[in-house]
C-alpha positions as a Markdown table, in Angstrom:
| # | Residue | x | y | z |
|---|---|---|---|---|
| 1 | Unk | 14.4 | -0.4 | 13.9 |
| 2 | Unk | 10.9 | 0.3 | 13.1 |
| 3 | Unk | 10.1 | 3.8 | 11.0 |
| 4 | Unk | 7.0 | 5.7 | 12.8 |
| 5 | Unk | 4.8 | 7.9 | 10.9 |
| 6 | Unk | 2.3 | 7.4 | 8.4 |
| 7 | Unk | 2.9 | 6.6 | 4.6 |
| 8 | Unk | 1.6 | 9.9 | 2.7 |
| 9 | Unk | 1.0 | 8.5 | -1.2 |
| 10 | Unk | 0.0 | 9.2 | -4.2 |
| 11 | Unk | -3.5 | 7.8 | -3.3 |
| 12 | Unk | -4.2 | 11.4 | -1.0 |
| 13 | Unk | -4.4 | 13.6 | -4.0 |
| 14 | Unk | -7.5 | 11.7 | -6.1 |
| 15 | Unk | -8.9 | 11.3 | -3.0 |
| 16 | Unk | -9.3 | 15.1 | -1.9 |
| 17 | Unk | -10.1 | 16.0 | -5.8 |
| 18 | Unk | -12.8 | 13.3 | -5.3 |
| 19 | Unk | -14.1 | 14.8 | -2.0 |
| 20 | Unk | -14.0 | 18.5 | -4.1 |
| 21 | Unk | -11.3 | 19.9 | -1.9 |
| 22 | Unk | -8.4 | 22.1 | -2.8 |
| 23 | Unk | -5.3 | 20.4 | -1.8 |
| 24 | Unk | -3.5 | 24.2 | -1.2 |
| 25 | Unk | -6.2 | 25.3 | 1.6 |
| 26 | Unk | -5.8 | 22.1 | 3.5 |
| 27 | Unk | -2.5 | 22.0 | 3.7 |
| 28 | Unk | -2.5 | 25.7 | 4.5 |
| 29 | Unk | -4.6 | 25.3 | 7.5 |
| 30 | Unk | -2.8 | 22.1 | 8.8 |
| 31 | Unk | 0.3 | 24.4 | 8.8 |
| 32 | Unk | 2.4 | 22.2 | 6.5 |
| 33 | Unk | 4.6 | 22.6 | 3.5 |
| 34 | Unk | 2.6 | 23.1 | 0.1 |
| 35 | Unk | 4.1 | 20.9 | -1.9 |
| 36 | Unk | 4.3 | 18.2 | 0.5 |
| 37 | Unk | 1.5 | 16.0 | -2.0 |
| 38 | Unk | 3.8 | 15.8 | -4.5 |
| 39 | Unk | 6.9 | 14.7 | -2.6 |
| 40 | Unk | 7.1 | 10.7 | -3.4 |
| 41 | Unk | 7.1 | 8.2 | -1.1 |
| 42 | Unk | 7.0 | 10.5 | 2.2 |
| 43 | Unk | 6.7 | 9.5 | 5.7 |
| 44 | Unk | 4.5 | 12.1 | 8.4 |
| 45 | Unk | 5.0 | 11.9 | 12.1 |
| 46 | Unk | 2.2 | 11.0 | 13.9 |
| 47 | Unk | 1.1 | 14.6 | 15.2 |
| 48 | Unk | 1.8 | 15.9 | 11.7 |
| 49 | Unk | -0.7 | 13.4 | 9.8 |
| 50 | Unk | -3.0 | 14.2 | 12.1 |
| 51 | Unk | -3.4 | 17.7 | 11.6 |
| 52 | Unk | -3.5 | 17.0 | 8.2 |
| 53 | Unk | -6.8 | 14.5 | 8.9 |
| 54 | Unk | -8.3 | 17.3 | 10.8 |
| 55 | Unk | -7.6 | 19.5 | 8.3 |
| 56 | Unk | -9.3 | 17.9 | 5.9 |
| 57 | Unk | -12.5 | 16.4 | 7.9 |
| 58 | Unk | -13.2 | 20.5 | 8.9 |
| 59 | Unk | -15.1 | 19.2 | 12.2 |
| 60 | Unk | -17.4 | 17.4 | 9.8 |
| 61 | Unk | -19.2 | 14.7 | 12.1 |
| 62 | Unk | -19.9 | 12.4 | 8.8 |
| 63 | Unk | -16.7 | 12.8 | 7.1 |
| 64 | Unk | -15.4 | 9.0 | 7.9 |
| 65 | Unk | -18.6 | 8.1 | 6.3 |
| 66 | Unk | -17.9 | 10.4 | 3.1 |
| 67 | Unk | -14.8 | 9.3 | 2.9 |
| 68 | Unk | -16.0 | 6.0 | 2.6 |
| 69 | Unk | -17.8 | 6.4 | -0.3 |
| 70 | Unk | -15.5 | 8.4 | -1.9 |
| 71 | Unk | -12.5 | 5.5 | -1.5 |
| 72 | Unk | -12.1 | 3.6 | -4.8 |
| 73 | Unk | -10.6 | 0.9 | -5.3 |
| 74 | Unk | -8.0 | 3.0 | -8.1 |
| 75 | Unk | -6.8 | 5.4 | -4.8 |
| 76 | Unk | -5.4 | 2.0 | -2.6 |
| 77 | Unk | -1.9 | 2.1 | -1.5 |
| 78 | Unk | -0.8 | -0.7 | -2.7 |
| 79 | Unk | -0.6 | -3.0 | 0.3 |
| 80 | Unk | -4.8 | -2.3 | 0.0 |
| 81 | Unk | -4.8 | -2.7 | -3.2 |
| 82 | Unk | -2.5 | -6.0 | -3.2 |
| 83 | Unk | -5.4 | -7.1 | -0.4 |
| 84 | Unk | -8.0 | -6.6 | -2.5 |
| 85 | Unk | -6.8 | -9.2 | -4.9 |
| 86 | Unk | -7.1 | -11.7 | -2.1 |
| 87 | Unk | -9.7 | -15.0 | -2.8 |
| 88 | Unk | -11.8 | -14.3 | 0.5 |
| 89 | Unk | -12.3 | -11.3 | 2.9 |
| 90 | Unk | -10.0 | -13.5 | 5.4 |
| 91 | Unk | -7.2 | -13.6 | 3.2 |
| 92 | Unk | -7.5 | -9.9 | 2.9 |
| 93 | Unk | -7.2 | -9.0 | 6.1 |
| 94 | Unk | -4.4 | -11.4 | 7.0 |
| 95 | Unk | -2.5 | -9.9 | 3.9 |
| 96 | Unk | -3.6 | -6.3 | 5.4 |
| 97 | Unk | -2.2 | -7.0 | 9.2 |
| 98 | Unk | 0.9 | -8.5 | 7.5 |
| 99 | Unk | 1.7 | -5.1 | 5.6 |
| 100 | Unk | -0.3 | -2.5 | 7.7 |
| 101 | Unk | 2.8 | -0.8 | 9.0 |
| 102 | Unk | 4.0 | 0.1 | 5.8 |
| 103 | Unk | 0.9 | 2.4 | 5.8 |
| 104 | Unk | 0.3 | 3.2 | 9.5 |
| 105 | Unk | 2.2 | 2.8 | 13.2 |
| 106 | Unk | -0.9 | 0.5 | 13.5 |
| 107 | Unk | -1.5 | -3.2 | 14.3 |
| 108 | Unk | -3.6 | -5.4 | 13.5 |
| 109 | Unk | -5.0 | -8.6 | 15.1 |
| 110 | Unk | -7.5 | -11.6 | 13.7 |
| 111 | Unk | -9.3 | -13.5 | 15.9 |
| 112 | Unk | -11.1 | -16.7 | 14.3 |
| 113 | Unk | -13.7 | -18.7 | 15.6 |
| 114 | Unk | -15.5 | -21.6 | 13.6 |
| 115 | Unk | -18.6 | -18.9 | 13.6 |
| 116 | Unk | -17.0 | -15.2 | 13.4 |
| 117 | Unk | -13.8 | -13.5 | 12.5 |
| 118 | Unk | -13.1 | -10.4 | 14.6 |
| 119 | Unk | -10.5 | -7.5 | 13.1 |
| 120 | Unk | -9.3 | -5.8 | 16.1 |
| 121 | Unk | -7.2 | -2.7 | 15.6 |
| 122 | Unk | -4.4 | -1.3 | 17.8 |
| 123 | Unk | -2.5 | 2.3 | 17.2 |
| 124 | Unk | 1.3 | 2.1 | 18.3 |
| 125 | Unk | 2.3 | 5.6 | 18.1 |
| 126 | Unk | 1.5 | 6.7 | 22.0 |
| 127 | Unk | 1.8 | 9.4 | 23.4 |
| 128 | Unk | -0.2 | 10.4 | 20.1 |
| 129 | Unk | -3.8 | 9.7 | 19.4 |
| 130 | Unk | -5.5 | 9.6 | 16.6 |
| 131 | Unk | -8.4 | 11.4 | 15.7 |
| 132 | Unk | -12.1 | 10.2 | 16.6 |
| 133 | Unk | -13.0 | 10.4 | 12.3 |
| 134 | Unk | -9.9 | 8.4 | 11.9 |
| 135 | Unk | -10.4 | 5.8 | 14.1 |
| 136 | Unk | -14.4 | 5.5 | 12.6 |
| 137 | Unk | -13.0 | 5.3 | 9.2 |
| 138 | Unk | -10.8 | 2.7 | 10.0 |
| 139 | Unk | -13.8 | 0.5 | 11.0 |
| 140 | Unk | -15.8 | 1.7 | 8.3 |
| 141 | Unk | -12.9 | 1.1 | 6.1 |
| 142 | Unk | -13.1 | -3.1 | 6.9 |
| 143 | Unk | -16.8 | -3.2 | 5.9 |
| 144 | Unk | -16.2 | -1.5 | 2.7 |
| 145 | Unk | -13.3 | -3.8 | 1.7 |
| 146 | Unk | -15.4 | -6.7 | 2.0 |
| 147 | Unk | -18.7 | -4.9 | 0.3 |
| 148 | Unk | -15.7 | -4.0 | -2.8 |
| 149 | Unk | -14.6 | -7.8 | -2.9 |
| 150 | Unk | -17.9 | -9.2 | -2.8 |
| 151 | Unk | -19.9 | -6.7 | -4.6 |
| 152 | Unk | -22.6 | -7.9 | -1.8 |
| 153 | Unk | -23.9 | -5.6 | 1.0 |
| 154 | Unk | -21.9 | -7.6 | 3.9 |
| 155 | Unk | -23.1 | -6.3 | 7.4 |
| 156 | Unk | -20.8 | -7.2 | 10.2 |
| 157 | Unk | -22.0 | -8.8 | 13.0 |
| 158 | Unk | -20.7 | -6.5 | 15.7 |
| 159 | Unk | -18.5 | -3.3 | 16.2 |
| 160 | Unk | -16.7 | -2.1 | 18.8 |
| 161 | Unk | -15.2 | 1.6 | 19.2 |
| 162 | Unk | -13.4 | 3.5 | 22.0 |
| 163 | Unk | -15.1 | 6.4 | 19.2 |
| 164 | Unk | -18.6 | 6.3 | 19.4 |
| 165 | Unk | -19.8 | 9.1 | 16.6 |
| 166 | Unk | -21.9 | 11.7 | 17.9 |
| 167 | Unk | -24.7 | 11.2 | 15.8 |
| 168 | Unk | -24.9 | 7.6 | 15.6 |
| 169 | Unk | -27.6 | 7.0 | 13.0 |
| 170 | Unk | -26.3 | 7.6 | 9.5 |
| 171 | Unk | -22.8 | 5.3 | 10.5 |
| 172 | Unk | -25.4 | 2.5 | 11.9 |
| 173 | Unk | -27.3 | 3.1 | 8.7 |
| 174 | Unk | -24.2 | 2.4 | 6.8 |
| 175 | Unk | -23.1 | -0.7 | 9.0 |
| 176 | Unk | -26.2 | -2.5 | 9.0 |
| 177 | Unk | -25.4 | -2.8 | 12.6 |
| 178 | Unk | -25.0 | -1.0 | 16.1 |
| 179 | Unk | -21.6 | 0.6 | 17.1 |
| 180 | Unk | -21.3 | -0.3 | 20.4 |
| 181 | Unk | -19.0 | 1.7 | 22.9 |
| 182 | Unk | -16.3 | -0.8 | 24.7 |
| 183 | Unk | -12.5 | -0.4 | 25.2 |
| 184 | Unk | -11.0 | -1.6 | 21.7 |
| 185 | Unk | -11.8 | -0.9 | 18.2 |
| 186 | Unk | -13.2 | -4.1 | 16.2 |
| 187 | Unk | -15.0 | -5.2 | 13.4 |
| 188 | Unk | -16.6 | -8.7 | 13.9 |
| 189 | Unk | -17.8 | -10.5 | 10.8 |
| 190 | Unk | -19.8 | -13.9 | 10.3 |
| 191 | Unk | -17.5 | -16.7 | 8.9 |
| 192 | Unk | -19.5 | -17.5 | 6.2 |
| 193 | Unk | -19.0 | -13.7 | 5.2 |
| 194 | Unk | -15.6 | -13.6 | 5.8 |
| 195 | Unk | -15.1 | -16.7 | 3.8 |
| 196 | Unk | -17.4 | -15.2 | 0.6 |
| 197 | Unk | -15.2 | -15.0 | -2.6 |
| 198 | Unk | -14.1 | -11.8 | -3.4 |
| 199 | Unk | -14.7 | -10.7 | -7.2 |
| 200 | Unk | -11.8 | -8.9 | -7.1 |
| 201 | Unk | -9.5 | -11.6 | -7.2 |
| 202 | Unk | -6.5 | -11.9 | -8.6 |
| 203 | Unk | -3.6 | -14.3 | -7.2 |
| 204 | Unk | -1.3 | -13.0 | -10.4 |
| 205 | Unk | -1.4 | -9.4 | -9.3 |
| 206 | Unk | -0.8 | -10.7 | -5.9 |
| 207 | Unk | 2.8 | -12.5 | -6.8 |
| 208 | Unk | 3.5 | -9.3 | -8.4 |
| 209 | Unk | 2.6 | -7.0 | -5.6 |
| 210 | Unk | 4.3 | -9.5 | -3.1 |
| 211 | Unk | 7.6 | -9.1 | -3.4 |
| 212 | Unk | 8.1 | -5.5 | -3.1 |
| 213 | Unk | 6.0 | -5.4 | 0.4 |
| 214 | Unk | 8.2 | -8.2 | 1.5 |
| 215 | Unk | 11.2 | -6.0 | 0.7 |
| 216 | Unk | 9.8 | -2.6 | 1.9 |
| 217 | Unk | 8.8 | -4.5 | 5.0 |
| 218 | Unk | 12.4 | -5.4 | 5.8 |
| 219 | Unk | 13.5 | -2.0 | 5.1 |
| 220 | Unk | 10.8 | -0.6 | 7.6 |
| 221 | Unk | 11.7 | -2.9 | 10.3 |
| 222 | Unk | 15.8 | -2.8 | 10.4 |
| 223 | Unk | 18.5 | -0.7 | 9.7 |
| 224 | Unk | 18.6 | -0.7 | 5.6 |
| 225 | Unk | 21.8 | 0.1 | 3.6 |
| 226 | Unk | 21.5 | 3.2 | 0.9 |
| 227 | Unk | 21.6 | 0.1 | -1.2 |
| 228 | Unk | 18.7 | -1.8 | 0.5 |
| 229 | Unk | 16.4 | 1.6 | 0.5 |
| 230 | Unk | 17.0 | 2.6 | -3.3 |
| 231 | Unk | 16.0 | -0.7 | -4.1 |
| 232 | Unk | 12.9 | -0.6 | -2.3 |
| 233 | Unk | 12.1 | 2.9 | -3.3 |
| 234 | Unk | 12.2 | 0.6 | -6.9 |
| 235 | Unk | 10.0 | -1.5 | -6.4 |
| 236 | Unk | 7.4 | 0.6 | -5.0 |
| 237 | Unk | 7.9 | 3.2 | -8.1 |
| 238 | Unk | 8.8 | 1.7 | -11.0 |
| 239 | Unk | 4.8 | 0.4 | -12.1 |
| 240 | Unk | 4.5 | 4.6 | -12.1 |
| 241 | Unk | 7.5 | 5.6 | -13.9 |
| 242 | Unk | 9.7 | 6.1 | -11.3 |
| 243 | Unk | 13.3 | 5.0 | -12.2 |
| 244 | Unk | 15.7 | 8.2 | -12.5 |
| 245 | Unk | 18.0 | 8.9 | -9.6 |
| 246 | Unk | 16.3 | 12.2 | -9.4 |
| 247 | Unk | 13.0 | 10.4 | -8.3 |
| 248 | Unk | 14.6 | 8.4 | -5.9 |
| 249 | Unk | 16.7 | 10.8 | -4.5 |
| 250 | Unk | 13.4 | 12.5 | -4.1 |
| 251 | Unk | 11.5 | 10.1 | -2.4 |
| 252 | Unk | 14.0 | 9.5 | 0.0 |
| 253 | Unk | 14.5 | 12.9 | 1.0 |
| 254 | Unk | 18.0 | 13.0 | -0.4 |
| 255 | Unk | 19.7 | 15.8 | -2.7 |
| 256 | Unk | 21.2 | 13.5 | -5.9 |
| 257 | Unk | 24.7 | 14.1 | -5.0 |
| 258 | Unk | 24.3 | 12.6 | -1.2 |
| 259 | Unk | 22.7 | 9.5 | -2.7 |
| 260 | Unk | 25.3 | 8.9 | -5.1 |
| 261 | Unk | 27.7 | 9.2 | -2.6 |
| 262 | Unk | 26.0 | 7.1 | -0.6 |
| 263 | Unk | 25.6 | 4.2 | -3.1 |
| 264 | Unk | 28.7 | 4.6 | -4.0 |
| 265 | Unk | 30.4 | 4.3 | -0.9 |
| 266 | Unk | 28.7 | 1.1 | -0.5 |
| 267 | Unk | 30.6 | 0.0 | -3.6 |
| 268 | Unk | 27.8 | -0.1 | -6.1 |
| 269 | Unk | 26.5 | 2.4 | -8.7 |
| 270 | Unk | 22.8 | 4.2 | -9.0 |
| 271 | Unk | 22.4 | 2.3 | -12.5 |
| 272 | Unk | 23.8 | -1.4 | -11.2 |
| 273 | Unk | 20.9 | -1.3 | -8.8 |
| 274 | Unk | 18.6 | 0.0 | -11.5 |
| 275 | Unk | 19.3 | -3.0 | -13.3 |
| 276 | Unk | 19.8 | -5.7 | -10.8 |
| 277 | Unk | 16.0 | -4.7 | -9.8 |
| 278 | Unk | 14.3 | -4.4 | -12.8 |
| 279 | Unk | 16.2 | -7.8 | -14.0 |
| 280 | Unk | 15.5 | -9.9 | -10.8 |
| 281 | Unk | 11.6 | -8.0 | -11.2 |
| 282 | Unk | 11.2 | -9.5 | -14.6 |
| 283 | Unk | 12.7 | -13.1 | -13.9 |
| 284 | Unk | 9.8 | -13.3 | -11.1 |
| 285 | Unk | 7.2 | -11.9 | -13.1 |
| 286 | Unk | 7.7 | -14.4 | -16.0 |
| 287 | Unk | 8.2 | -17.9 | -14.2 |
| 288 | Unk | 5.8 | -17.1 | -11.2 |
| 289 | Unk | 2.8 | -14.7 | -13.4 |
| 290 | Unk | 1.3 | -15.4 | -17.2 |
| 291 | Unk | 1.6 | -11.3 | -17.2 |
| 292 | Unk | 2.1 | -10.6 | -20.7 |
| 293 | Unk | 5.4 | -9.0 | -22.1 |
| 294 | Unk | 4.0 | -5.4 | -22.4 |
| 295 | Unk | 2.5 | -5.8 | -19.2 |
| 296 | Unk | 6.0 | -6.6 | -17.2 |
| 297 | Unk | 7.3 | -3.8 | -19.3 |
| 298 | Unk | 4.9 | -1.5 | -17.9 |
| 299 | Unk | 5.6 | -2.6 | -13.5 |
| 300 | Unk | 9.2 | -2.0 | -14.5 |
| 301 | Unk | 9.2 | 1.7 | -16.0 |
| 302 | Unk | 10.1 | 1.2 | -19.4 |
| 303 | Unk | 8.0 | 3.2 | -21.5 |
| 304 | Unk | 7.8 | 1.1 | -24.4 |
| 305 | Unk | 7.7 | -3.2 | -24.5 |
| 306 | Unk | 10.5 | -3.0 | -27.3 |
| 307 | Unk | 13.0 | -1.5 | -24.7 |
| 308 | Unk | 12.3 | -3.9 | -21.8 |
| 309 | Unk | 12.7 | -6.8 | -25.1 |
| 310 | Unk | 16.1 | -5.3 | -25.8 |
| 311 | Unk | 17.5 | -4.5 | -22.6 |
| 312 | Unk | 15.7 | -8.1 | -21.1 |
| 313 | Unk | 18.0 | -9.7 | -24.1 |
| 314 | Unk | 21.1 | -7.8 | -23.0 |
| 315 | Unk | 21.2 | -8.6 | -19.5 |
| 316 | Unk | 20.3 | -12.8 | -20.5 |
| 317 | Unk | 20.5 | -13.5 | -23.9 |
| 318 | Unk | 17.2 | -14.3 | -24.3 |
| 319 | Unk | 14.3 | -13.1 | -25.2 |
| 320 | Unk | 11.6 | -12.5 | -22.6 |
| 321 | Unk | 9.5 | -15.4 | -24.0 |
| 322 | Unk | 12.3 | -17.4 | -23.9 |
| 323 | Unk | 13.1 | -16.5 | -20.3 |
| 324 | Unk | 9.9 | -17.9 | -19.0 |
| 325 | Unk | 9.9 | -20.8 | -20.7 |
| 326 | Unk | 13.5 | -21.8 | -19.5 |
| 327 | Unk | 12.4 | -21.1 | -15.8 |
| 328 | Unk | 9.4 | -22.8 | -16.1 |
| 329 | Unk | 11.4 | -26.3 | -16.7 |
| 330 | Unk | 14.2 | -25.4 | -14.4 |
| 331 | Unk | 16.8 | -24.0 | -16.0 |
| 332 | Unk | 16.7 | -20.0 | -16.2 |
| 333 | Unk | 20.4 | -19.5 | -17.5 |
| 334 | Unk | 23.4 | -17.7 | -15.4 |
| 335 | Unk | 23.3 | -13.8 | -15.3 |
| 336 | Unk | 25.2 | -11.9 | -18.0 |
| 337 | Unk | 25.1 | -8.7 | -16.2 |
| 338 | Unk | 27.4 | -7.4 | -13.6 |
């Protein structure tokens, strides 16, 4: 069963220190709860996120546009971020329509001829709408993914918007091109652009990133166990720290007690699935990345490379080192943990 709402990250509070707003006042006047920014991993309904967008665009005409410039590349959710790793601006957005849910009640379709590749972008959260600024970001947003990439000024061929801006000129000035009024909302880009390598690449951050979209996906679209959810709540916050029960509990919007209950009444414990993740994190990292040692210690939340080392040896009897080399001919040894 698909979750609705938008995905409200970590990435919102550089983002409105960037833009010099105080994160108090605009939660204040969207009428929501003032801590909300620093609850993990939260999901808004539809008509709640969008008073928070309001909120913070203030009737400002050019905000998309400032927003824009203010986006770096550090603030991505990481199915953005994970695009931006891609070879080509193609890949990207194939990688982006593949994981956009996890973000947004949003779709996304490519259309590819030999001579242009169109982005079209649908929002799936009727009877809502989103705001005009949001839906001119979004557009924006496609252009300055493939300007990031490239580091080149790309200029899309066309776009299309059911949200014309007001005052046209400074988003046209931005573009490099006309936004023309029609009945969807695309970005059309040459092929040769599309197909421009992206200096941002990086196919070994990619595996790494893979894998936990892949799981959070599943978890988005069906009925996930307590099991299933802490799990992917994991994977998405260990590279930050986040590996106490407290956390998780947190970000699933669960006291600690309920979620041990929970786990445990799916006959597992908090720390078994603690381990099982970080161990079955590390076997992929090693045999499918060249990430160094103290770099898989880090995407697994252990604050120090000697503690991964030990608790790596503990749970296989080998060093890290000697983990990687034994997958990469084919024979990673049977588990020792339980």
């Amino acid at each position: 069963m698909m979750t609705t709402g938008y995905a409200l990250d970590a990435t919102w509070r550089p983002l409105l220190k960037d833009l010099g707003l105080v994160p108090a006042d605009i939660l204040r006047r969207a009428g929501l709860a003032d801590d909300l920014l620093q609850r993990p991993g939260l999901r808004l309904a539809s008509e709640d996120y969008y008073r928070l967008w309001e909120a913070v665009a203030q009737d400002d005409r050019l905000f998309p546009l400032k927003l824009c410039r203010a986006v770096r590349a550090e603030s991505f959710s990481p199915p953005l971020f994970a695009a931006l790793c891609s070879p080509n601006l193609g890949v990207a957005l194939s990688r982006i329509r593949a994981y956009k849910k996890l973000i947004a009640p949003m779709r996304l379709d490519l259309i590819e001829t030999e001579d242009i590749v169109t982005v079209e972008m649908t929002w799936l959260d009727a009877p809502f709408h989103p705001p005009q600024s949001m839906i001119q970001f979004e557009l924006l947003f496609a252009v300055t993914l493939a300007r990031m990439g490239t580091r080149e000024l790309i200029n899309p061929v066309e776009v299309e918007t059911t949200a014309p801006p007001a005052q046209a000129g400074p988003f046209e000035d931005f573009l490099g091109a006309r936004m023309k009024p029609a009945a969807r909302n695309a970005v059309t880009f040459s092929a040769s652009d599309a197909a421009r390598p992206f200096l941002t690449s990086n196919e070994s951050l990619w595996d790494a990133f893979e894998p936990g979209l892949r799981e959070r996906l599943a978890d988005l679209e069906e009925g996930a166990t307590t099991v299933r959810r802490v799990k992917a709540a994991l994977l998405e916050g260990l590279p930050s720290g986040l590996a106490s029960i407290e956390a998780v509990a947190t970000k699933l919007s669960l006291s600690k007690r309920t979620l041990q209950r929970r786990i445990e009444s799916e006959g597992c414990s908090y720390q078994q699935i603690l381990q099982e993740t970080r161990e079955a994190l590390a076997w992929h990292y090693l045999t499918t990345t060249a990430l160094p040692s103290a770099e898989i210690s880090f995407l697994l939340g252990f604050s120090e490379p000697n503690s991964f080392n030990r608790a790596f040896r503990i749970w296989t009897g080998l060093t890290p080192e000697g983990a990687r080399h034994a997958g990469r001919v084919g024979t990673p040894p049977q588990r020792r943990s339980a």
